[in-house]
Structures are given as structure tokens and as C-alpha cells.
N, C-alpha and C positions, 0 to 999 in steps of 0.2 A: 490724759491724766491717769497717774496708777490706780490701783485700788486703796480705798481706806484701810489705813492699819486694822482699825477690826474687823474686815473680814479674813477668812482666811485664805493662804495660799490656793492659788487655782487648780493644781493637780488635788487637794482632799476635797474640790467639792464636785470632782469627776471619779465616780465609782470605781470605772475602768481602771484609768490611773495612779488610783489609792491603792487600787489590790495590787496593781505589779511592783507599785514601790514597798508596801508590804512583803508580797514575795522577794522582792530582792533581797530583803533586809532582813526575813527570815532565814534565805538562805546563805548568806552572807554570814550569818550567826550561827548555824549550824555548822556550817566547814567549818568555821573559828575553832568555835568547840570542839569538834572532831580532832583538827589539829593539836589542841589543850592536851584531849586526851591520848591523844596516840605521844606528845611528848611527856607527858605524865607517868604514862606507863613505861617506858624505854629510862626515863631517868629514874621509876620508882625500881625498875629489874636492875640498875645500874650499882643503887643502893643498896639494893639486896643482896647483890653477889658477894658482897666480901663478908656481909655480916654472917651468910648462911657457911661462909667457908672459914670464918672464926667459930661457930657452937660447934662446928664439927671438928676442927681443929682440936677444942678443949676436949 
């Protein structure tokens, strides 16, 4: 028979296996971000070029 719906999943009530799904998940979430921001920056310098090269223009 499975488990009863209310308990929970067997990896959160093994410490061990909580933390590495945790780490996964944190890091998982950090690359993301990192990703965000390195294309955040590359499109925010993208945006900028032309504007910086209109005030100078005026």
C-alpha cells in the first residue's frame, strides 16, 4: 500500500535528501539569476549605446 496522502513525501522526512534537493534547487536558482543578469546587462549596454550616442550627437 502507498503512503497516506497526509504524510509527506519520503525524501522531506530524510534530512540527507532534503538538503541535496534543497541544494539542487538553490542552485539551480542562482545560475538562473546569474543568467537574468548577465542578459539584463548585455541588453541594458545594448540600449544605452544609441541613446549615449544621441546626447552626444545634440
Amino acid at each position: 500500500t502507498g503512503l497516506p496522502p497526509s504524510e509527506p513525501p519520503p525524501y522531506t522526512t530524510n534530512p540527507a535528501n532534503h538538503r541535496s534537493v534543497e541544494h539542487h534547487q538553490t542552485t539551480a536558482i542562482a545560475a538562473a539569476n546569474c543568467t537574468i543578469a548577465v542578459a539584463e546587462t548585455s541588453i541594458f549596454h545594448r540600449n544605452l549605446r544609441p541613446v549615449l550616442s544621441l546626447s552626444l550627437s545634440r
